[in-house]
C-alpha positions in Angstrom: -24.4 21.8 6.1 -22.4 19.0 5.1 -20.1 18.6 8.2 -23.6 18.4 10.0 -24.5 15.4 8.0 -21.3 13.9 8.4 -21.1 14.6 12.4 -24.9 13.0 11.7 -23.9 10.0 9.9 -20.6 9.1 12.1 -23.0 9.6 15.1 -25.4 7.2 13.9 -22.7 4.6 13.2 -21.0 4.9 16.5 -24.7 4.3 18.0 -24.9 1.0 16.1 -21.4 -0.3 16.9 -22.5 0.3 20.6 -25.6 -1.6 20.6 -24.0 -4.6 18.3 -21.5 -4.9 20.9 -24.0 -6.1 23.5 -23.0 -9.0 25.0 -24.9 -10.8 27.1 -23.7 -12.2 30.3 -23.7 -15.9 30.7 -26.5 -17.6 33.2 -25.1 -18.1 36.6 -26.3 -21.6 36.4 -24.8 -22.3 32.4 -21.4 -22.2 30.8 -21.6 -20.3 27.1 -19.4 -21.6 24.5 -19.0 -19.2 21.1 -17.9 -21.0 18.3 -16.6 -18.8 16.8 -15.7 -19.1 12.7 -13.8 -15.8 11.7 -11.9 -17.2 9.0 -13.6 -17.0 5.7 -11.5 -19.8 3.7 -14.5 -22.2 2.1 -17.4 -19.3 3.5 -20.0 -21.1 2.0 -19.2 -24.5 3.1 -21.0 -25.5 6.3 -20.2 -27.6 9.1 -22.3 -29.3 11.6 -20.9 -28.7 15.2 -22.7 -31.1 18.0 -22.2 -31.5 21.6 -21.7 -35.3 22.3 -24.3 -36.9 20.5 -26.8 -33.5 20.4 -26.7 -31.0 17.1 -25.8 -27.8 18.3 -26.3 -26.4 14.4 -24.7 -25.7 11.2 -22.3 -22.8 10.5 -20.5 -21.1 7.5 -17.7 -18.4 7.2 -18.3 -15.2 9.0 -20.6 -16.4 11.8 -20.9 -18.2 14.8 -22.9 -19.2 17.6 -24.0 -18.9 21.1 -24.1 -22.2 23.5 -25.8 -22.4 25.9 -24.7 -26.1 28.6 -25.1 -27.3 31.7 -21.6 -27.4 33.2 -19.3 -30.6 33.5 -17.4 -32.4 30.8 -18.5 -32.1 26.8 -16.9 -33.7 23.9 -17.7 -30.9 21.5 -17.2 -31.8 17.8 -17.8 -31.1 14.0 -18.7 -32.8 11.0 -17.5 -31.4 7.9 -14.9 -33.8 5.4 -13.3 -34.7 8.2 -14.8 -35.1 11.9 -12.5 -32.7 15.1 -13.1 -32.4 18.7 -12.6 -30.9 22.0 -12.6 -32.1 25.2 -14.3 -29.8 27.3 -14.4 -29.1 31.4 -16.7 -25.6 32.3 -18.1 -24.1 34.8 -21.6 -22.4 35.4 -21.3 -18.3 34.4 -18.1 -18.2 32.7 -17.7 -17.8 28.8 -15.7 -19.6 26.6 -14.1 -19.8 22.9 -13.9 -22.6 20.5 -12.4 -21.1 17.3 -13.9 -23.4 14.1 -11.1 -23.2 11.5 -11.3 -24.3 8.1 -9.1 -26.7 6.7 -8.1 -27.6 2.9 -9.7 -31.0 1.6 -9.6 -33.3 -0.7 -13.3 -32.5 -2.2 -14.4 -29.8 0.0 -13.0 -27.8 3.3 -12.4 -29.7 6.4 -12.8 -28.9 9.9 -10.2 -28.2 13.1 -11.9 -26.6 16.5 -9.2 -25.2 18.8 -10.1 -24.3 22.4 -8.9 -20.5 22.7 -6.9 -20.2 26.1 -6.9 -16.5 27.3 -3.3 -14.6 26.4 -2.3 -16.9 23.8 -4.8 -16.3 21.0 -5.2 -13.5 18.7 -8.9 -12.1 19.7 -9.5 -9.3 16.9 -10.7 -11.4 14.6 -12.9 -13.0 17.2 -13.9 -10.0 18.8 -14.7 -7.9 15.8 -17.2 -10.8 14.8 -19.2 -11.2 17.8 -19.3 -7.5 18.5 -20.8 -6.9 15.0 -23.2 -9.6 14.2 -25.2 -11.5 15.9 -25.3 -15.2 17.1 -26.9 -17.3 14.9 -30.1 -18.7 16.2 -31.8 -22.0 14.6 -35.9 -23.1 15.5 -36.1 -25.9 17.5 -38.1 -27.5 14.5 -34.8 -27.1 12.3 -32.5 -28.5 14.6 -35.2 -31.6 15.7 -34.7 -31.9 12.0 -31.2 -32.2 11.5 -31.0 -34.2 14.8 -33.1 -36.8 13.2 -31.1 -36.9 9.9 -27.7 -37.0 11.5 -28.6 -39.6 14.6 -28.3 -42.8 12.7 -25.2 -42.5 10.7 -23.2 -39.3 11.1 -23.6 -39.2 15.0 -22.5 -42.5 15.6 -19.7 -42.6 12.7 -18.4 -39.3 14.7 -18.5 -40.4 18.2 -16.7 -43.4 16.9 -13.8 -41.3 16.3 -13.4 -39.6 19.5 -11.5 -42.2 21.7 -8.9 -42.6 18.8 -8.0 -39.9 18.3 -8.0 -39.1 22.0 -5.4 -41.6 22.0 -3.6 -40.3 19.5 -3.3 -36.5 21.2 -5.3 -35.2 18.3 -8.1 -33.7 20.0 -7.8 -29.6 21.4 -8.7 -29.6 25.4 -10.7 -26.5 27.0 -9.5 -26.2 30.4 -12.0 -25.0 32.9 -10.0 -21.7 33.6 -9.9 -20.9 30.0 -12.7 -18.5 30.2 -13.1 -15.1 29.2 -15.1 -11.7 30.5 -18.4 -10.0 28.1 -15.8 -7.2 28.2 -12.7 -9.6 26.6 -15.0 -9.8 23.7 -16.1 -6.8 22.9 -13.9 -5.3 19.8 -12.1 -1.8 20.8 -10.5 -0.1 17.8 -6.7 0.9 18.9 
């Protein structure tokens, strides 16, 4: 009887890992970006990631979320102690990662995006994440909201800071071939 529970149990479980791992395919006519935070350093601190001068939303350890653009060039970017970016170039139906790594600070944890590029990046993390939870989704009243709180000082102030450090070579680049299948995401234990 209780190797029939088991086989029950495991069953059930396998059934769930296969409908988490549902990932949808991107609109033929829209690039998706995940940014993606794995690393749980300073979980509970959030940052506020924004594409040029639009809120995108707030994340904290263990999450991440689902972007959905037009394609073209995006200067993607978050706010946390410090202010990082990315340089962007994609292309209608392909996916793409943007890994949001935490960072020691002086008073709380900082920020560093780095564009993933396919074959150089360590995906487990990455993958077990987005084929166990799910994206994080924010009400467009909520993100109206923090639009309007952020648009006359922290946009601005962040923007501000692109071109230098451009300059500088201190801000990641996502190339357009940089993309990656559903199936490149999906976590497969080995």
């Amino acid at each position: 009887m209780k190797s029939k529970i088991v086989f029950v149990c495991l069953l059930l479980i396998s059934i769930g890992s296969l409908i988490n791992a549902q990932i949808p395919d991107p609109p033929t006519d829209k690039a998706v970006i995940y940014f993606v935070r794995a690393n749980q350093l300073g979980a509970a601190i959030n940052f506020k990631i924004f594409d040029g001068d639009q809120i995108i939303g707030k994340m904290n350890g263990g999450k991440y979320i689902r972007y959905e653009c037009t394609p073209g060039e995006h200067i993607f970017w978050a706010k946390s102690e410090n202010t990082d970016f990315v340089s962007a170039n994609v292309e209608s139906g392909k996916i793409y990662l943007i890994d949001v790594i935490p960072q020691m600070g002086a008073l709380r944890a900082g920020v560093r995006l780095q564009a993933v590029q396919p074959g150089a990046y360590k995906l487990k993390p990455i993958q077990k994440l987005i084929s166990k939870k799910s994206p994080m989704v924010f009400a467009p009243g909520k993100l109206n909201d923090w639009q309007a709180s952020n648009s006359t000082t922290t946009i601005p102030t962040g923007l501000a800071k692109y071109e230098p450090k451009k300059e500088k070579g201190m801000v990641s680049i996502l190339y357009p071939e940089w993309n990656f299948e559903v199936s490149d995401l999906i976590f497969v234990r080995k």
